[in-house]
C-alpha positions as CSV (number, residue, x, y, z in Angstrom):
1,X,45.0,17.6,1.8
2,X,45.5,20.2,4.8
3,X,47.0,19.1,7.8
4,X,46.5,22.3,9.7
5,X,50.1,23.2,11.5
6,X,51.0,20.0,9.7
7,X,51.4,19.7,6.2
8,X,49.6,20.6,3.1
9,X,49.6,18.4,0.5
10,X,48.9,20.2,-2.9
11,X,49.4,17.2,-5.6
12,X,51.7,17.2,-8.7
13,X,52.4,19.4,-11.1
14,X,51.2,18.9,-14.6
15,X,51.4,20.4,-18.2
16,X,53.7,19.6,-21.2
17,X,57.1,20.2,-19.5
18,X,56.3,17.7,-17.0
19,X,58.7,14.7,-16.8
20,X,56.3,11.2,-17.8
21,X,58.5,8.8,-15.4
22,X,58.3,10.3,-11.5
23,X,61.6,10.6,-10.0
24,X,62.5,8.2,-7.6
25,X,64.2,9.6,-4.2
26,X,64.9,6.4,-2.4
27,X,68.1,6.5,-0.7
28,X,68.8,9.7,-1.3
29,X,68.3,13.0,0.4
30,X,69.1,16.7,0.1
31,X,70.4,17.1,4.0
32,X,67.7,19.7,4.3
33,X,64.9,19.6,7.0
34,X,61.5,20.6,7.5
35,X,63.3,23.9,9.8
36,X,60.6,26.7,9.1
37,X,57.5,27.4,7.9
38,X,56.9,27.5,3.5
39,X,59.3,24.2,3.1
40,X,58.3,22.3,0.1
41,X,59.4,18.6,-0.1
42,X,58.2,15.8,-2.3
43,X,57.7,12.0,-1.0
44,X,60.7,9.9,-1.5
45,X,59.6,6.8,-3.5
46,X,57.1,5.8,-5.8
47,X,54.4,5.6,-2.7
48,X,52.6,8.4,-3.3
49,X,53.1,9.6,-7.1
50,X,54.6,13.1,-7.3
51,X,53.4,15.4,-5.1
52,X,54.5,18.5,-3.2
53,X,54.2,18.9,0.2
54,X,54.2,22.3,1.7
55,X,55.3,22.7,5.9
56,X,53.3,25.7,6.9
57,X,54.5,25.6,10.1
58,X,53.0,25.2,13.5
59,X,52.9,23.3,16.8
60,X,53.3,20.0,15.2
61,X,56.5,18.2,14.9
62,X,57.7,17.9,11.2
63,X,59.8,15.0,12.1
64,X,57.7,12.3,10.1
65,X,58.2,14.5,7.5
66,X,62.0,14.7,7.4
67,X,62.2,11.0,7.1
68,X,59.2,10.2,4.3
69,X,60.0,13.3,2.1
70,X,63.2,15.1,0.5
71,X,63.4,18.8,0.9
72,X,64.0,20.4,-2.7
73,X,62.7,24.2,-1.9
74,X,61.4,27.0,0.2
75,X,58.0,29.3,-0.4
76,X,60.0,32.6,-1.2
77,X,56.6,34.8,-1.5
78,X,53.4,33.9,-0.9
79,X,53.4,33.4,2.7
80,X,50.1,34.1,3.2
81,X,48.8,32.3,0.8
82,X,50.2,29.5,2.6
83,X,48.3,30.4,5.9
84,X,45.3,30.7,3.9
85,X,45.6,27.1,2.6
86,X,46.6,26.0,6.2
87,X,43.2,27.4,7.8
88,X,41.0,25.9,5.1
89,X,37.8,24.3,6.4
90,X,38.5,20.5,5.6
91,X,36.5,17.0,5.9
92,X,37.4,15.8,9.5
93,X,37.8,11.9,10.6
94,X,34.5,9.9,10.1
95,X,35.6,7.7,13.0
96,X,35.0,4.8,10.1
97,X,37.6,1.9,10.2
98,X,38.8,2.6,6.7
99,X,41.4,0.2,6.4
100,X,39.1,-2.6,8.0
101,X,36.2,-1.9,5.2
102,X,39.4,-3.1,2.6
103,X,40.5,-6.2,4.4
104,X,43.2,-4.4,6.4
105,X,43.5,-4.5,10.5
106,X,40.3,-4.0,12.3
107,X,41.1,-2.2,15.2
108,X,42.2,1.5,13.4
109,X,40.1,4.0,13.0
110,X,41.8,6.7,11.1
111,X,43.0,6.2,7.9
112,X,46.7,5.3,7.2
113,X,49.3,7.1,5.3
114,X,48.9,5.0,2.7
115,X,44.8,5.9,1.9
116,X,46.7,9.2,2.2
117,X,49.0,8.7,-0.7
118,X,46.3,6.7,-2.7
119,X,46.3,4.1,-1.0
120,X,43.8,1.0,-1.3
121,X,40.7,2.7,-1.2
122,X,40.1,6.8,-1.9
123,X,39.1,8.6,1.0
124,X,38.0,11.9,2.0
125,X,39.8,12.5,5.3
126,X,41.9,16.3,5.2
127,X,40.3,16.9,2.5
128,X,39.2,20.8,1.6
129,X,35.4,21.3,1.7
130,X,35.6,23.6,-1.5
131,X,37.5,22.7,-4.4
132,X,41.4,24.4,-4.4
133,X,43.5,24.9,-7.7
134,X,47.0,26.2,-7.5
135,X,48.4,27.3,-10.4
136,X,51.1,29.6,-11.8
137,X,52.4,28.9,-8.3
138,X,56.2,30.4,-9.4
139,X,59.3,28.5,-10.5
140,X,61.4,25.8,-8.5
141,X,65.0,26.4,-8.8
């Protein structure tokens, strides 16, 4: 998902090396915030699988970030292929009450985190319009 200025969520990684039970950051932290632009953080928890999140900088306030995610690296190179994720063309709000269509509260109608993070029902919203696949991305250290 692309959040432009926001966040850009680019999944877990996968292949053989890949640990088969998803660490768990609850409670803990690495003191690190979302500062400048090329952070990569993962979700504390078990919410939302695995994934990376990338800060590409912007207007927006990381803040949420700081308190759902824990900092474990920075984009060393690749900068611009950041920026080029960031200004991907991307499914916008279909002004549907999500969340009401699965039982939830009727009166919202964006998404929550949660249908975010594969939540209760799969939904579109931030979503590229093509296909993306990053891969050989570097190494985290």
């Amino acid at each position: 998902r692309v959040d432009r200025d926001h966040r850009i969520d680019v999944g877990a990684v996968s292949g053989k090396f890949v640990a088969r039970e998803n660490p768990n950051f609850v409670g803990g932290g690495s003191g690190l915030s979302h500062d400048a632009p090329g952070v990569v953080s993962v979700r504390r928890g078990n919410d939302g699988g695995f994934g990376f999140t990338i800060y590409p900088g912007g207007k927006k306030s990381p803040q949420d970030l700081d308190e759902d995610n824990v900092v474990v690296g920075r984009v060393l190179e690749g900068m611009d292929v950041v920026q080029k994720l960031n200004e991907l063309p991307v499914v916008q709000s279909a002004n549907v009450n999500y969340m009401g269509l699965t039982g939830g509260p009727m009166t919202k109608n964006a998404p929550s985190r949660a249908c975010r993070y594969g939540g209760p029902m799969y939904c579109n919203e931030l979503k590229p319009l093509k296909k993306v696949l990053v891969e050989k991305s570097g190494v985290l250290s």
